[in-house]
N, C-alpha and C positions, 0 to 999 in steps of 0.2 A: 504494500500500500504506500501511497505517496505521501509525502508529509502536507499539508496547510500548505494555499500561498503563502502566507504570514511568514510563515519559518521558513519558508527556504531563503538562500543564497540566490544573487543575483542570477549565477550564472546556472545553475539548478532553475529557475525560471525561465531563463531564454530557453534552458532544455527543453521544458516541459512546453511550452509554447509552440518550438520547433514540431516537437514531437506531432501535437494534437492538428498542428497546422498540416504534418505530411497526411495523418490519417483522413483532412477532410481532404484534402486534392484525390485521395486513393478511392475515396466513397464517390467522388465528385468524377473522376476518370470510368469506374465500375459501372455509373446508371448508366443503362440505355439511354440512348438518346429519342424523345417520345416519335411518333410517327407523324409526319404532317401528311393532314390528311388532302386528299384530289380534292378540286371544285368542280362539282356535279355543274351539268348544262343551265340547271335553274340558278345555280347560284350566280352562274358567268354573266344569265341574263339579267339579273337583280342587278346586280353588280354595274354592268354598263349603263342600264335604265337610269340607275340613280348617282352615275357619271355623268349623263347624259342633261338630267334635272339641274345638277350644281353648274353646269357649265352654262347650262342657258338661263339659269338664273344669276348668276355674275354677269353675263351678256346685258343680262335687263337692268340691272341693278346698277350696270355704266353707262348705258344708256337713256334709262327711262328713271331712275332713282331705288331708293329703298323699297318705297310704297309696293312702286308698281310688282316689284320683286316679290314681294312679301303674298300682294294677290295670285300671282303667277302660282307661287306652292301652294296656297289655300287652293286654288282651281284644280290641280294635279294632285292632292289627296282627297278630293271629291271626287274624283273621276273611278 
């Protein structure tokens, strides 16, 4: 068993430090790495729809102001 941080020696610290530091890089090297998952067709189309939305609503938004901007998404989540 280890003694207390309190009690140890400086260098008996950096040890223990060292030490607990390699075990997490060893835990941290061990996980898998999770699975990124595919984008299904529905998602791809979501996806560009509402690329689609932001872009023309900055279009509006530079040239017609905030307002008109703001009706524009109110209109396109009614639909």
């Amino acid at each position: 068993m280890t003694k207390p941080y309190h009690e140890m020696t400086p260098a008996e610290r950096l040890a223990t430090r060292i030490a607990k530091n390699r075990e997490i890089n060893e835990r941290v090297q061990n996980t898998p790495a999770p699975e990124k998952k595919r984008k299904t067709s529905a998602t791809v189309e979501r996806t560009k729809a509402a690329s689609n939305a932001l872009d023309k609503f900055h279009e509006i938004r530079k040239s017609q102001g905030i307002d008109a901007a703001a009706e524009y998404l109110v209109s396109k989540r009614n639909q």
